[in-house]
C-alpha positions in Angstrom: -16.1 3.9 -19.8 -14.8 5.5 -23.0 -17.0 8.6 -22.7 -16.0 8.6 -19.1 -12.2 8.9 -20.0 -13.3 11.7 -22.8 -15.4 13.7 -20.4 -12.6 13.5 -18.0 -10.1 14.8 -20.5 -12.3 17.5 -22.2 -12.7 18.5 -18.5 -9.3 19.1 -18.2 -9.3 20.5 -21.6 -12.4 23.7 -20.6 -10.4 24.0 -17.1 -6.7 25.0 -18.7 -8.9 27.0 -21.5 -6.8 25.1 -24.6 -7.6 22.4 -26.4 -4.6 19.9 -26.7 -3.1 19.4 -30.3 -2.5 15.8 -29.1 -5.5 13.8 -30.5 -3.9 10.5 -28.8 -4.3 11.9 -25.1 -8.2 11.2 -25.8 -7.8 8.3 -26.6 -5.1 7.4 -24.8 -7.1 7.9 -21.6 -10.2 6.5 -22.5 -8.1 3.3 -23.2 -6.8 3.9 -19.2 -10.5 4.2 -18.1 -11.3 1.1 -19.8 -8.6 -0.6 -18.4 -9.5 0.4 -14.8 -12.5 -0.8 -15.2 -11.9 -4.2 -16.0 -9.2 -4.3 -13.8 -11.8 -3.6 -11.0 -14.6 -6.3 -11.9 -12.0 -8.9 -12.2 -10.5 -8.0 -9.0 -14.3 -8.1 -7.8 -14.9 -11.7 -9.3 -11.4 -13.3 -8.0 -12.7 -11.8 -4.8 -15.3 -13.5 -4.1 -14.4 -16.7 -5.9 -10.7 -16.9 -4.1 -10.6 -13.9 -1.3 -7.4 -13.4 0.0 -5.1 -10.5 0.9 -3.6 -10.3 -2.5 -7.2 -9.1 -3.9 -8.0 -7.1 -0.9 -4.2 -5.2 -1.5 -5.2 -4.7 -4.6 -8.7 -2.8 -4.2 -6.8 -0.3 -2.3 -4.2 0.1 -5.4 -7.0 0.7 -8.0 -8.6 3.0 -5.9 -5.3 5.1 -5.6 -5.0 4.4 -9.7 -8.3 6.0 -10.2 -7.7 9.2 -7.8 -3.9 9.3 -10.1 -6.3 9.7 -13.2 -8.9 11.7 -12.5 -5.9 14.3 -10.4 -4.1 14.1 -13.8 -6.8 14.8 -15.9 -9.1 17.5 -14.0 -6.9 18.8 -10.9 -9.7 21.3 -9.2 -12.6 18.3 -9.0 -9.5 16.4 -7.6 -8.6 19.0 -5.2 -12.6 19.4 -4.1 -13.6 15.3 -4.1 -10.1 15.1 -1.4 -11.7 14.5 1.6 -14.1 11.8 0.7 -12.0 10.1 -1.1 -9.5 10.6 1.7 -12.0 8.8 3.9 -13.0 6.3 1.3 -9.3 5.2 1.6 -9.1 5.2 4.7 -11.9 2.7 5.0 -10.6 0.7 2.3 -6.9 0.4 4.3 -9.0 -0.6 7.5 -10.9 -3.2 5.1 -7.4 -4.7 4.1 -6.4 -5.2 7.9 -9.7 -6.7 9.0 -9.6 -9.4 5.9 -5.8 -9.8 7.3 -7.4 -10.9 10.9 -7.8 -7.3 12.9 -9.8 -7.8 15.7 -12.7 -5.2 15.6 -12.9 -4.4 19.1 -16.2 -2.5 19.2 -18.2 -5.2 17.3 -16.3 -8.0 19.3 -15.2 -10.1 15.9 -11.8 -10.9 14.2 -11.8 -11.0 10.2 -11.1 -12.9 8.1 -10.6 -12.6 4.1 -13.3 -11.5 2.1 -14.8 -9.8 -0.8 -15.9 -6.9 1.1 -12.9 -4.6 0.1 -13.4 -5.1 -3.2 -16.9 -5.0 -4.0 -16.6 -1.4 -1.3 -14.3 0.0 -4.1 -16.9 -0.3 -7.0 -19.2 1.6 -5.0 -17.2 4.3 -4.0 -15.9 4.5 -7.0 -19.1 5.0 -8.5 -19.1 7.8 -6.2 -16.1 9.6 -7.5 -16.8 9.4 -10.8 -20.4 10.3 -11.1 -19.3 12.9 -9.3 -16.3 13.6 -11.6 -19.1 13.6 -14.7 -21.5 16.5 -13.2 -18.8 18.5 -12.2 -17.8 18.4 -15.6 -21.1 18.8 -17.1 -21.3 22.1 -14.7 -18.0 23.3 -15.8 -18.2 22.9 -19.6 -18.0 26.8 -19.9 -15.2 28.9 -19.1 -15.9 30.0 -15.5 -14.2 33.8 -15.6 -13.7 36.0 -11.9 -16.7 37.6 -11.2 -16.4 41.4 -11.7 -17.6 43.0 -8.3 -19.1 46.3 -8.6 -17.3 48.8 -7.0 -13.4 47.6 -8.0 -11.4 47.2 -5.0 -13.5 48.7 -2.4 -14.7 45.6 -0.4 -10.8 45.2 0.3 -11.3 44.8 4.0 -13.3 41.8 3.5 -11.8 40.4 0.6 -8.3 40.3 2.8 -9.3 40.7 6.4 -12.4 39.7 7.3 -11.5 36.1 7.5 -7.9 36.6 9.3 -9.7 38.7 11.8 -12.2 36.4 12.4 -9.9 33.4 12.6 -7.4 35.5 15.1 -10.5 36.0 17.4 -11.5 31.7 16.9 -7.6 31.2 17.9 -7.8 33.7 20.8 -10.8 32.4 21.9 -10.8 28.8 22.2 -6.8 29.4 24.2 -8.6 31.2 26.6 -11.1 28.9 27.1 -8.7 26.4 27.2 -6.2 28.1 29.9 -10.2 28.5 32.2 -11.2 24.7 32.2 -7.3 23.2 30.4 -6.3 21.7 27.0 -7.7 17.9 26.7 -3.9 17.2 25.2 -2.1 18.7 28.0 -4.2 16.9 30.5 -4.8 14.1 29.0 -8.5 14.4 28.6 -10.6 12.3 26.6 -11.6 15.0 23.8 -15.9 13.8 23.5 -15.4 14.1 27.5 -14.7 17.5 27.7 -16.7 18.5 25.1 -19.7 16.9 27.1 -18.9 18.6 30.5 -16.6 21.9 29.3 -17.7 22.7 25.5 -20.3 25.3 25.5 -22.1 25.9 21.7 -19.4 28.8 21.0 -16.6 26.4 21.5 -18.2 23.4 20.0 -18.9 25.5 16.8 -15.5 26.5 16.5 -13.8 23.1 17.0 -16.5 21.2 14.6 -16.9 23.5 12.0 -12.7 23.4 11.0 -13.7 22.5 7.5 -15.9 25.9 7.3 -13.3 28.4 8.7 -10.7 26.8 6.7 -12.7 27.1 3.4 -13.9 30.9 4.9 -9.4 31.7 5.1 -8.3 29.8 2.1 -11.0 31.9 -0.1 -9.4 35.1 1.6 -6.1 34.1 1.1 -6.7 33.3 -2.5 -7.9 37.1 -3.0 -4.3 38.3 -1.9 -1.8 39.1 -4.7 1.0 39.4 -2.4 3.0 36.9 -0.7 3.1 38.6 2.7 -0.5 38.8 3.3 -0.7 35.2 2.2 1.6 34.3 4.4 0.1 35.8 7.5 -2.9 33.8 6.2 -0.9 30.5 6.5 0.5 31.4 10.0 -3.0 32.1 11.1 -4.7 28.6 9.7 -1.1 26.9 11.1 -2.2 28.6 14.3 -6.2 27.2 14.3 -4.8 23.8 13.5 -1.8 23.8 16.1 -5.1 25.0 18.8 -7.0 22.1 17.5 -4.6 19.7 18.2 -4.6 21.1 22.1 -8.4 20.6 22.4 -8.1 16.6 21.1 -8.8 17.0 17.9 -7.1 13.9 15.5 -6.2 13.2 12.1 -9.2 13.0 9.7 -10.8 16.2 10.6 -7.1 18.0 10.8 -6.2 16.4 7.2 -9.7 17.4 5.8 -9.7 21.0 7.3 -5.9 21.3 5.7 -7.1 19.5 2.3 -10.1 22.5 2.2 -7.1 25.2 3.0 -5.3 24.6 0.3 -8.1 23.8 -2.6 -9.8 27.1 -1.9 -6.8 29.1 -2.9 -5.9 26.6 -5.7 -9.1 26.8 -7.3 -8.9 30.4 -7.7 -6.4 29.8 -10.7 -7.1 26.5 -11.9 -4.5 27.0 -15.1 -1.7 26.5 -11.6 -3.3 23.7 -10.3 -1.8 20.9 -11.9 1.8 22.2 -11.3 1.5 23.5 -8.1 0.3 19.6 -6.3 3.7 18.7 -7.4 5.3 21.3 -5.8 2.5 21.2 -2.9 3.0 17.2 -2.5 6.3 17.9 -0.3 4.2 19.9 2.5 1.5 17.6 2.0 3.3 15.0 2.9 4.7 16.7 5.5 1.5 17.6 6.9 0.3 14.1 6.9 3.6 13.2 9.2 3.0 16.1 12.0 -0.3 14.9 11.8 0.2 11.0 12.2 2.8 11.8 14.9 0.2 13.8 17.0 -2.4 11.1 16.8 0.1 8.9 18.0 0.8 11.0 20.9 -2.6 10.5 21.8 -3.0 7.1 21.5 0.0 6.6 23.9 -2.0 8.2 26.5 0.2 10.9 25.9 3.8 9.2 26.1 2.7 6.5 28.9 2.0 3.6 26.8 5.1 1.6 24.9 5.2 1.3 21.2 3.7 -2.4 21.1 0.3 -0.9 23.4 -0.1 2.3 21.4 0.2 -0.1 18.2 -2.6 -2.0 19.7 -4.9 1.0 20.2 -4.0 1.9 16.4 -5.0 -1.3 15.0 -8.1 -1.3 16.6 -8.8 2.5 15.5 -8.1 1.5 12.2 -10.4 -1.4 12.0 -13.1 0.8 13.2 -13.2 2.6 9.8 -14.0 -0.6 7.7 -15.9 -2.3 10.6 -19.7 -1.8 9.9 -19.4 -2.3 5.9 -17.4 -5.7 6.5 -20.6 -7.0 8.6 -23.0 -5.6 6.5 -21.6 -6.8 3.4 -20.8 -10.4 5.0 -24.5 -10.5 6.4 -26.2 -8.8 4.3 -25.5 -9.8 0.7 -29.4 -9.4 -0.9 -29.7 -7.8 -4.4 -32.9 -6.0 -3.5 -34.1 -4.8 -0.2 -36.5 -1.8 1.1 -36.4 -1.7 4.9 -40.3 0.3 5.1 -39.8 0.9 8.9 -35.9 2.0 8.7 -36.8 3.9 5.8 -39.7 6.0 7.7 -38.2 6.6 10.9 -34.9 8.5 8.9 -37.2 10.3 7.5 -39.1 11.4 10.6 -36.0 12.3 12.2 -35.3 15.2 9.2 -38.3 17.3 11.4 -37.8 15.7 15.0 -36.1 18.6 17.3 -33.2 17.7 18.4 -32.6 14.7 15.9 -29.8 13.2 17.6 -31.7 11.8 20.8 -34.4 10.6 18.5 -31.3 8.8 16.4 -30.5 7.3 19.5 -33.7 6.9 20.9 -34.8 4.5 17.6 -31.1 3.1 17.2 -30.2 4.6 13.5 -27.5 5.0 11.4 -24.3 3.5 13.4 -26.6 2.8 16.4 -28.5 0.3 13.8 -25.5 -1.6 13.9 -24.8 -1.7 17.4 -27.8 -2.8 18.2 -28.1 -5.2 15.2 -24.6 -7.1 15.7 -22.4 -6.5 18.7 -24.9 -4.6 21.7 -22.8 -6.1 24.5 -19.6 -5.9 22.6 -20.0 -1.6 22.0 -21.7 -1.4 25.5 -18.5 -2.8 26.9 -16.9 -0.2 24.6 -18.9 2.3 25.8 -17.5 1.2 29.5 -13.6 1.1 28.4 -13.9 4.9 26.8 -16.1 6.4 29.3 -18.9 6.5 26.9 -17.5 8.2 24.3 -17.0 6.4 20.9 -18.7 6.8 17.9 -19.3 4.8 15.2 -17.3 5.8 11.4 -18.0 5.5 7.8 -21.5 4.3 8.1 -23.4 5.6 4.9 -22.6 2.8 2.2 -23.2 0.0 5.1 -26.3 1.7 6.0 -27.7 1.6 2.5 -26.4 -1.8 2.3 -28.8 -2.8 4.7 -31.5 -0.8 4.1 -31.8 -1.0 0.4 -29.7 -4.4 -0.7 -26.7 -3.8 -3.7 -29.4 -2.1 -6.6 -30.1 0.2 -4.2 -26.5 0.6 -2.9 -25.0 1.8 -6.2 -28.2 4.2 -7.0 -27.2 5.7 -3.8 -23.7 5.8 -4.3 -24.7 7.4 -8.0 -27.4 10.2 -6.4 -24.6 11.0 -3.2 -22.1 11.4 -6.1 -23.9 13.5 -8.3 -24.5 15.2 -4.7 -20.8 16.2 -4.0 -20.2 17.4 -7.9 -22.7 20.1 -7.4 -21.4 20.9 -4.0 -17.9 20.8 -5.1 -18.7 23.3 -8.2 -20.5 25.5 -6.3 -17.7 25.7 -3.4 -14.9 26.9 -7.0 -18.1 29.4 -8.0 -18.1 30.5 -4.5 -13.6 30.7 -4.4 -13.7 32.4 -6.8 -16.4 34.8 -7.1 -14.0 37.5 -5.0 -15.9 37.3 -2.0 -14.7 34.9 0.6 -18.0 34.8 2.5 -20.0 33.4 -0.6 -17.4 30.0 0.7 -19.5 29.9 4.0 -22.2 28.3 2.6 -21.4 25.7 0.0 -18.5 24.7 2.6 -21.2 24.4 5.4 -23.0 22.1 2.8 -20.0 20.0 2.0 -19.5 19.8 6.1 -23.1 18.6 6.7 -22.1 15.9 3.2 -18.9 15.0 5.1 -21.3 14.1 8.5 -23.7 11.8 6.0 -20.5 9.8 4.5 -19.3 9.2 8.0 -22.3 8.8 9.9 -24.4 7.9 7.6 -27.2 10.9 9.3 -29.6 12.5 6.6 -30.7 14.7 9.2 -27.0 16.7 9.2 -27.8 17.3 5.5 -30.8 18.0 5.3 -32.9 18.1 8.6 -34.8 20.9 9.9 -31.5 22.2 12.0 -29.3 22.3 9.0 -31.8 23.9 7.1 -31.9 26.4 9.6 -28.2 27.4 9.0 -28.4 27.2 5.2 -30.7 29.8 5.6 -28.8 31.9 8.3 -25.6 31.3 6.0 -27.2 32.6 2.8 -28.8 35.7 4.4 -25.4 36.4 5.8 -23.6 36.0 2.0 -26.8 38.4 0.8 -26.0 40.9 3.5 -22.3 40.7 2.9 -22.7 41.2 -1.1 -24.9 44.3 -0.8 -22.7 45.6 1.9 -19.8 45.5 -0.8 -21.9 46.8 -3.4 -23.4 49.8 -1.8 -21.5 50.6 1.2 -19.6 54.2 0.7 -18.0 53.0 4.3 -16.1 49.8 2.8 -14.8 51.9 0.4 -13.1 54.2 2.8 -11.4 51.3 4.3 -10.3 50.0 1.6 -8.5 53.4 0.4 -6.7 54.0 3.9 -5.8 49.8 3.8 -4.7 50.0 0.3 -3.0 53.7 0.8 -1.5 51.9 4.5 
């Protein structure tokens, strides 16, 4: 732990390109590290000697503690881990209601207290900071802005090429929305009308929010001046405000948001760290809007009182924590290979389409349906009209599969996973060319799918190979367009001169 709390500050150190004349802050923080740690395994230990809500509280606090640190200490990898660690909490806060007695509706139990939020933080946090370490261990040397041949000439796609192609997202998904109606404004379950209205365009556009956010926030980064950043705002406030019409609810919205803003901080990672306190305000504002629009939804729109939509909630929020609670509480070996599970993930990385042959052989959340509670998420099934899905499935999954050894070397390969995506995604920001974001931020999208559904396929099946491919030909085609094109240049001179 004390090389972990001097990586993390000699992180910070190579990102601000100074060395601090404090020699204490090393120390100081290795000390903190230290401290956390302990603080964690005893938490652990008192959990499953004594579990109670005051241990279960306390998970959730550590966690927070450790995001405090490592934000402190190394902003950007801070900025990039967000939305897992976003979901990590999330899951942690459903753990502390279901060891306070939430009913988990689609499993058809009630908790009780347990160690399961507690022994969930260790692994997650192994997570972050193995994570946290190869980012560091990639970022050790100055990163400078690439120097694009040809100056200023790829202006129009620098600036414009991702407005113009999130105005025609906007305009089309609220036309196809005034054709077949907005789930919100008609209160329209959102997995119902993507099954009978979506067609691939529309579905692309409304599930890939964390790409098209990366794609703008990398082209609003390249723009020096505050009106074109601004109409870069409007337009992402725009994408998100059409989201919302079609269904969509918090996580993704937050996430999409999180990538927005991390994409243009990166770009100057000496601003980071003073900018989230200045960002924190909107942040938290964002978070409110957001809340009060999954509320809205939850009320069927305004029809249910405070007490049913608080009911609906609660059982949403259990959800999150479910399928590790149950796996953890019935599954507590130290060393397990499941041979058959093990094969038939594997065979679905090739299998065309891989989501009926998930379903057809009942894995990843469908494991655990059919595992625990068949009746229970059948009856489910009935009450939402078929559409529910089971959440934050990847460290139950490997729970069950491979038994706590082989939890934590998961949780230490899927970390060291998200640092290489995440320092590829600030290569990407900030290489001057926003479509060199598609890719790494299709990557972290397809990472995002495996933490919460605990697919391999969406990383790396034969489908998503297929658009890592298509995305990186793209990027190619893109670069030697700016690099050779006399065209671009023209553009650029009448934009610039305009």
């Amino acid at each position: 732990m004390t090389s972990f709390g001097s990586a993390i500050h000699h992180v910070g150190v190579s990102l601000h390109g100074q060395v601090s004349k404090d020699q204490h802050t090393n120390l100081r923080i290795s000390y903190v590290a230290i401290f956390w740690a302990v603080a964690a395994l005893v938490n652990a230990t008192l959990s499953v000697l004594f579990p109670g809500l005051m241990t279960s509280a306390t998970a959730s606090g550590l966690y927070l503690v450790l995001c405090v640190l490592i934000m402190r200490s190394f902003p950007v990898a801070f900025l990039l881990f967000l939305p897992i660690a976003f979901l990590h909490f999330s899951a942690l806060v459903s753990l502390n209601a279901i060891e306070a007695g939430a009913y988990m509706r689609e499993m058809g139990r009630f908790g009780y207290p347990s160690a399961a939020s507690s022994i969930y933080l260790l692994v997650v946090s192994v997570i972050l900071c193995s994570a946290t370490l190869v980012f560091y261990l990639l970022s050790k040397k100055e990163f400078k802005h690439a120097n694009i041949p040809g100056g200023d000439r790829n202006l129009f796609i620098r600036r414009w090429a991702a407005f113009v192609f999130a105005c025609f997202v906007i305009a089309f998904l609220l036309v196809k929305g005034t054709l077949t109606a907005f789930p919100l404004l008609q209160g329209i379950d959102r997995f119902e009308y993507r099954r009978y209205a979506g067609d691939p365009i529309t579905l692309n556009f409304l599930n890939m929010k964390i790409l098209i956010a990366s794609f703008l926030g990398a082209s609003a980064a390249q723009c020096p001046a505050w009106v074109d950043k601004l109409r870069h705002h409007l337009v992402f406030l725009a994408y998100i405000c059409t989201s919302f019409l079609f269904g969509d609810k918090f996580f993704i919205i937050i996430c999409a948001s999180l990538f927005y803003v991390a994409c243009q901080a990166v770009f100057n990672p000496e601003r980071v760290k003073p900018r989230l306190k200045r960002m924190l305000p909107f942040v938290l504002i964002g978070v409110a809007a957001a809340s009060a629009v999954t509320t809205y939804i939850y009320s069927n729109n305004g029809a249910l009182s405070m007490a049913q939509t608080a009911i609906r909630l609660s059982d949403r929020m259990a959800s999150q924590g479910q399928l590790w609670f149950l796996a953890f509480e019935d599954s507590p070996a130290w060393i397990r290979f499941d041979k058959k599970e093990v094969q038939l993930n594997i065979e679905s990385l090739y299998r065309t389409p891989s989501q009926d042959f998930a379903f057809e052989h009942k894995l990843a959340g469908l494991h655990f349906v059919q595992k625990y509670a068949p009746r229970s998420m059948y009856l489910s099934f009935l009450r939402n009209a078929g559409y529910v899905t089971p959440v934050m499935v990847f460290e139950a999954y490997a729970l069950d599969m491979f038994g706590f050894v082989g939890l934590f070397l998961c949780a230490a390969m899927v970390g060291v996973l998200l640092g290489c995506i995440a320092y590829q995604l600030l290569a990407a920001t900030r290489s001057g060319n926003p479509f060199n974001a598609l890719l790494p931020a299709f990557f972290f999208l397809q990472f995002y799918y495996l933490i919460a559904s605990g697919t391999l396929y969406n990383l790396i099946g034969l489908g998503s190979i297929k658009a890592y491919v298509a995305f990186a030909v793209l990027q190619f085609l893109i670069s030697t367009w700016i690099r050779w094109s006399p065209v671009s240049h023209g553009i650029s001179n009448r934009l610039r001169t305009s």
